[in-house]
C-alpha positions in Angstrom: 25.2 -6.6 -35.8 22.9 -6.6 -32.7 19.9 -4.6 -31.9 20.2 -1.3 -29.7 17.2 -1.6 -27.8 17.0 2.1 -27.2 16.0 2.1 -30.7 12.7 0.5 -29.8 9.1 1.9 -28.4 7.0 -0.6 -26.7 5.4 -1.6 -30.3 9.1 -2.0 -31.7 10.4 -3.9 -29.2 7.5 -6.7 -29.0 7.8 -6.9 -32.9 11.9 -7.5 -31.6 10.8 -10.3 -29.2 8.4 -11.9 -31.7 11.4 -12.7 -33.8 13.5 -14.5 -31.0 9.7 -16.4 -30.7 8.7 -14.8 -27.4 5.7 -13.4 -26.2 4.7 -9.5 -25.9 4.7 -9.6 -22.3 8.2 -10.7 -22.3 8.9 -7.1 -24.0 6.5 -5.2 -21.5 9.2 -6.6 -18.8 12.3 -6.0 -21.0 11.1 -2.5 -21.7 10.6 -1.8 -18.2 13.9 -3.1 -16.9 15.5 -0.5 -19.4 13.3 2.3 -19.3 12.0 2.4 -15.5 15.0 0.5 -14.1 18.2 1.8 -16.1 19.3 -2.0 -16.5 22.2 -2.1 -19.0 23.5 -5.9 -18.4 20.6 -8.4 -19.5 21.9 -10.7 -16.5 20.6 -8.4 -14.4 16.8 -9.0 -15.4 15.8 -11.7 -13.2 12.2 -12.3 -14.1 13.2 -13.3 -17.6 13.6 -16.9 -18.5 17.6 -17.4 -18.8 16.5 -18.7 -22.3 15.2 -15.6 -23.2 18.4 -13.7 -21.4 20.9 -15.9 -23.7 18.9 -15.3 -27.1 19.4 -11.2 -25.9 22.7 -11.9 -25.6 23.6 -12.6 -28.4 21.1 -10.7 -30.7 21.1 -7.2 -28.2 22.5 -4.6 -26.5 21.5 -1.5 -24.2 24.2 1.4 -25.6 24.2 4.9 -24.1 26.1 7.4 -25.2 29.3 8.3 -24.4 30.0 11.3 -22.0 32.1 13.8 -22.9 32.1 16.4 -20.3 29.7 17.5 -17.7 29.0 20.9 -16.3 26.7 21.9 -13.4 25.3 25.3 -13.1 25.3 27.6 -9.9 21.4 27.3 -10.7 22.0 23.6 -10.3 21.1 23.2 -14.2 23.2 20.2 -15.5 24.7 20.5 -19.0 26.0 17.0 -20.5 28.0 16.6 -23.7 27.4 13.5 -25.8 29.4 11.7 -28.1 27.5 10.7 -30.9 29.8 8.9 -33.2 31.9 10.5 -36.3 33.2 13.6 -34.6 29.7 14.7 -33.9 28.5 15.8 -30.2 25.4 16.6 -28.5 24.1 18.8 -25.9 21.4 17.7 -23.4 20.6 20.3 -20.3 18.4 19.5 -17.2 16.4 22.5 -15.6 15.3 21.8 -11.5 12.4 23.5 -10.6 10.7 23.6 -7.4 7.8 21.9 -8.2 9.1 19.9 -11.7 12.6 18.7 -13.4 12.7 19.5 -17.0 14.9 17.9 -19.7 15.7 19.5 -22.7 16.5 16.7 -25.5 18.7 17.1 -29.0 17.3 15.6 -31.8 20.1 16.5 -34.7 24.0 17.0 -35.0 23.6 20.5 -35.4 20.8 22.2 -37.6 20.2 22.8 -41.1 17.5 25.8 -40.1 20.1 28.3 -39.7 18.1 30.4 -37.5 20.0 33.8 -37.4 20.0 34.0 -33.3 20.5 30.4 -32.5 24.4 29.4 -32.3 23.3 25.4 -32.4 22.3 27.0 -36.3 26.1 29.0 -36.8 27.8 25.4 -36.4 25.9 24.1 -39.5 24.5 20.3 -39.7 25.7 16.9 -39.5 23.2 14.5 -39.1 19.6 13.4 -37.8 20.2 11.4 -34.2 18.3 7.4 -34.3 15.6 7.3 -32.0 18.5 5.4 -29.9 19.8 8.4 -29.6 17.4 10.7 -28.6 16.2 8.3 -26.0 19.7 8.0 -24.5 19.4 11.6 -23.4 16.8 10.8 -21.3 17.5 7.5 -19.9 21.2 8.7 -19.2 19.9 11.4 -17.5 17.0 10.6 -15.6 19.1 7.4 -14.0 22.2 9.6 -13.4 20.1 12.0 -11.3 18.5 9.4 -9.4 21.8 8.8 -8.1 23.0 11.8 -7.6 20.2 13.3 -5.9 19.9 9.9 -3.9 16.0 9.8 -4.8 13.7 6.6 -5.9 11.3 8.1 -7.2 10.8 9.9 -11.1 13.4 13.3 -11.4 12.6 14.2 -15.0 8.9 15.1 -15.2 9.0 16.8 -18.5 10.9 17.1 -21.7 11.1 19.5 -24.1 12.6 19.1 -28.0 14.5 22.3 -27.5 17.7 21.1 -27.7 20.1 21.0 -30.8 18.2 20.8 -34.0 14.9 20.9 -35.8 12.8 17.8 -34.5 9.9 17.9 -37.3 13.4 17.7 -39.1 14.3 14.3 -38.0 10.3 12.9 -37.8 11.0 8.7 -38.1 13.4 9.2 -35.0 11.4 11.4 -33.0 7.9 9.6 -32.8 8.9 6.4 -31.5 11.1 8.1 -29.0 8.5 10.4 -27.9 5.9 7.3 -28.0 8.7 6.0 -25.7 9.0 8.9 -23.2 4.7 8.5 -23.0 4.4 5.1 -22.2 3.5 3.7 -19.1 5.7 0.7 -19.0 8.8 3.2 -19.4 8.9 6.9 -18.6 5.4 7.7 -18.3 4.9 11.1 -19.4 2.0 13.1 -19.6 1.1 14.2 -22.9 1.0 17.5 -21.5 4.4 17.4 -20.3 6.3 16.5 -23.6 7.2 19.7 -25.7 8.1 19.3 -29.2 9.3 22.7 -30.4 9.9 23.4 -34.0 10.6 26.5 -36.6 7.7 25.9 -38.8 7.9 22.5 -41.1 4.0 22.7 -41.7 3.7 19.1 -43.5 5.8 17.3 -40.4 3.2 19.4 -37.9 -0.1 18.3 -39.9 1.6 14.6 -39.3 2.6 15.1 -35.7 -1.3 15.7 -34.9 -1.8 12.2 -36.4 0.8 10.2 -35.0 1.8 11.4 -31.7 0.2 14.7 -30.7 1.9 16.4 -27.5 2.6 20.2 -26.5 3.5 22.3 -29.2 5.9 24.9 -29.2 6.4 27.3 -32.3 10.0 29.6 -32.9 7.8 32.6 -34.8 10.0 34.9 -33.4 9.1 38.1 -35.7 4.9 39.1 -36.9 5.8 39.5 -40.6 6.7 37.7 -43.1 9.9 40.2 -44.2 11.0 40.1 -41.1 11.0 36.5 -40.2 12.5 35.8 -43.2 15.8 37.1 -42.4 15.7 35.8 -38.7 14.0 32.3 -39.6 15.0 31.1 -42.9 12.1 28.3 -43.2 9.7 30.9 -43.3 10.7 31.1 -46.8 9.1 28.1 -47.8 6.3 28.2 -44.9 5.3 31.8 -44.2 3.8 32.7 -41.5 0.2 32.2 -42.4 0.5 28.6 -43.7 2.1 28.1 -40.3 -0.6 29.4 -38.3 -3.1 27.6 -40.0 -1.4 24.3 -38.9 -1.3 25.5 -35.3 -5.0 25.4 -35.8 -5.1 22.3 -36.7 -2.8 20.7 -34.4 -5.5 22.2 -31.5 -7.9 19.3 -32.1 -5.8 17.0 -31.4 -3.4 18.2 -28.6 -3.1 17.5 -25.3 -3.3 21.6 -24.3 -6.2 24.3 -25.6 -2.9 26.5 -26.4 -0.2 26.8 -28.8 2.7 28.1 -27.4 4.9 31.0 -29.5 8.7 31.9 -28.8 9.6 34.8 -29.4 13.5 36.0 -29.1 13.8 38.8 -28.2 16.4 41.3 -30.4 17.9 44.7 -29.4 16.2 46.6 -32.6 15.4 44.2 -34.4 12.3 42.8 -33.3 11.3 44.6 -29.8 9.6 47.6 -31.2 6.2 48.6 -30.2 5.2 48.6 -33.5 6.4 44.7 -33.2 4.4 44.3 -30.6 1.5 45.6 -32.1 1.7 43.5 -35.1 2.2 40.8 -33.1 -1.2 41.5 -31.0 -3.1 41.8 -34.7 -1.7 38.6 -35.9 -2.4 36.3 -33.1 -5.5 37.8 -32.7 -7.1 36.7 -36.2 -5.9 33.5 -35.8 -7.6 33.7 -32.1 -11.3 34.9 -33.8 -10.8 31.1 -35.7 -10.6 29.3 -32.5 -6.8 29.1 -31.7 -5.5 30.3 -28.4 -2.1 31.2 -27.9 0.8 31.7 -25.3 3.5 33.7 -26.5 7.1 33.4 -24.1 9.3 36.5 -24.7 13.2 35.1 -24.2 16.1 36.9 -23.6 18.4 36.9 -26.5 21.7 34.7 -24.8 24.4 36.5 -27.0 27.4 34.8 -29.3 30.0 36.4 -31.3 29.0 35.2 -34.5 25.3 36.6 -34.0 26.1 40.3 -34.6 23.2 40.4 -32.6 22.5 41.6 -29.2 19.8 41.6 -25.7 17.1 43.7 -26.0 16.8 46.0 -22.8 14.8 45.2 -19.9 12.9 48.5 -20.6 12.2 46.9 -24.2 11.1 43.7 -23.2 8.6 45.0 -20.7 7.1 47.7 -22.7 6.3 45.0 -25.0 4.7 42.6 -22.4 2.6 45.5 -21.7 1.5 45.7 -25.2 0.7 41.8 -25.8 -0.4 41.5 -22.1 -3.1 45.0 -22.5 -4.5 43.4 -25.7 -5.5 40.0 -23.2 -3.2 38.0 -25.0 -1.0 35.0 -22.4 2.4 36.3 -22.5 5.6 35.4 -20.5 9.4 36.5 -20.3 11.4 33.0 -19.6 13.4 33.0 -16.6 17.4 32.4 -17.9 19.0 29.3 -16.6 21.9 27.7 -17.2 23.8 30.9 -18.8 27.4 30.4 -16.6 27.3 27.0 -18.6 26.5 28.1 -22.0 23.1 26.4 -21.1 20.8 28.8 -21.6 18.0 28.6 -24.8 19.5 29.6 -27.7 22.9 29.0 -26.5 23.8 25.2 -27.5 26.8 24.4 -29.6 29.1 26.5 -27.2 31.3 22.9 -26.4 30.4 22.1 -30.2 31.0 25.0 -31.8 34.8 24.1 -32.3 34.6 20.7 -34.0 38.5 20.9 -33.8 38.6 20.5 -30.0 35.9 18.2 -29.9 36.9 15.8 -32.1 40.5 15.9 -30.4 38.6 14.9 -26.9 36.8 12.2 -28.6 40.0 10.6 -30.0 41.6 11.5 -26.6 38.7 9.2 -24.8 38.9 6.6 -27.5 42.3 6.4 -27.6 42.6 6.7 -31.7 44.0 9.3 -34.1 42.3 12.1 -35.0 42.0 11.3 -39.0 40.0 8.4 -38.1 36.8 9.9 -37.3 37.1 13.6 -38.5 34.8 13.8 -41.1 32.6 17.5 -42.9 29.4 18.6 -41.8 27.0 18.2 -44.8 25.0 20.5 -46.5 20.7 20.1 -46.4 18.2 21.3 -48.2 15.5 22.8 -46.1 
């Protein structure tokens, strides 16, 4: 079977060339012509020997993923649903800003976390995503909104690993797609401006410091251990102290002086005062060792299966005024995307029926539905 290229970093893909018997350079312009250029057909790279064009021929392929449905908020947030083989589907969103376009990436079929307010978590797990995969996301996207904004020039100019699933989850994929989305020779990134967000897998954040360190985005959601335990189930294995520990660590060697803590907020459940006052005494130890930290309060974005709702906008401000009084960084994310079922928290809403996805998958490939239905599987966290 040939290669998917979009399986490759830079490092993967001269190791790729080395075995047809070319040079590394000859990768440095392949990588390029897919990453920077959005080539697909290898007759279209015209600085590469034809010798080298027929051996990628027959050896290689450039495959995106399949489109399943496209919707554009009144925001202008884009929502895109992918095809990922098997029944499965995936959920990529692109945010405009004024002054930046962020991308927010899948990295799993679902999620085996389970997090109580997150309705990607309710639709259970199928698989991890190849670094092909994740890629895709962002080569589909950033070369689709080239064209559709009419512009030359770079769209995305950050990504964040917020999307469906755990990344720290899926590790082997994620670092040579991430190393990817950093280098020069294909999206060029900053460091700064690639967001890995996870629930807490402390051994996977240990490694991310050593492998591929970028911005670093924590789901604490709760300041006890009790509590967190029944809103994030990982915290069973990782409480919270082991986890800020590793955020500790990971500040040596990332690219911000900040570690940056979600926090989703929950009519009752965890918008107290007395939340945010534990909160405040939590960070704050873990501030007298040297770590600094940003915590983004987000409106809960509501689903049936939840049972759980919005906290007020009174609750959600008296509790700034708490974190922010005690000099803590502290934030309420703007909601985007929520007329498309785009907002954070939110995807899965065109996934949450595998029924009706799987029959628009068979619909676009023209095949029966039996043929590629097939059970979400059960992980062990």
């Amino acid at each position: 079977m040939t290669a998917n290229l979009l399986d490759f970093d830079l490092e993967g893909l001269a190791a790729f060339c080395g075995q047809l018997g070319e040079k590394r350079f000859r990768a440095t312009q392949l990588f390029r012509w897919i990453h920077q250029r959005g080539a697909t057909e290898f007759g279209q790279m015209t600085d590469l020997a034809k010798s080298l064009r027929d051996k990628l021929s027959g050896s290689a392929r450039i495959e995106a993923l399949p489109v399943l449905s496209q919707h554009e908020s009144a925001d202008g947030t884009i929502k895109w649903l992918f095809d990922v083989g098997d029944g499965d589907a995936v959920e990529t969103v692109f945010i405009p800003e004024s002054d930046r376009g962020t991308l927010c990436v899948s990295s799993q079929a679902g999620c085996a976390v389970g997090c109580r307010f997150c309705s990607t978590g309710h639709q259970g797990f199928s698989r991890n995503l190849s670094t092909g995969e994740i890629i895709a996301q962002l080569w589909f996207a950033e070369h689709f909104l080239r064209k559709h904004l009419g512009q030359t020039d770079r769209v995305i100019s950050n990504v964040v690993m917020m999307g469906m699933g755990e990344p720290l989850q899926n590790f082997s994929a994620l670092v040579p797609a991430l190393r990817a989305m950093l280098d020069d020779h294909g999206y060029g990134l900053s460091r700064r401006r690639v967001t890995v967000s996870t629930s807490g897998v402390v051994p996977m954040i240990d490694r991310l410091a050593q492998e591929c360190p970028v911005a670093l985005a924590v789901s604490l959601h709760a300041p006890n251990d009790a509590l967190r335990d029944g809103l994030v189930p990982l915290n069973k294995k990782y409480p919270i102290v082991e986890l800020l520990d590793a955020c500790q660590r990971y500040l040596a060697y990332a690219p911000r002086d900040f570690i940056t803590f979600e926090y989703c907020m929950l009519d009752g459940v965890n918008d107290q005062p007395a939340h945010a006052e534990q909160l405040v005494t939590l960070l704050r130890q873990h501030a007298g060792q040297g770590m600094r930290a940003k915590i983004n309060l987000i409106p809960f974005n509501p689903f049936p299966a939840s049972g759980l709702t919005r906290s007020s906008p009174p609750a959600i401000n008296a509790f700034l005024r708490i974190v922010n009084d005690a000099g803590l960084v502290v934030t309420v994310r703007k909601t985007r995307g929520d007329d498309i079922d785009a907002a954070c928290g939110q995807l899965a809403g065109d996934v949450q029926d595998r029924t009706r996805v799987v029959e628009r998958i068979a619909l676009q490939r023209n095949v029966r539905v039996q043929d590629i239905q097939r059970p979400a599987k059960e992980v062990s966290l």
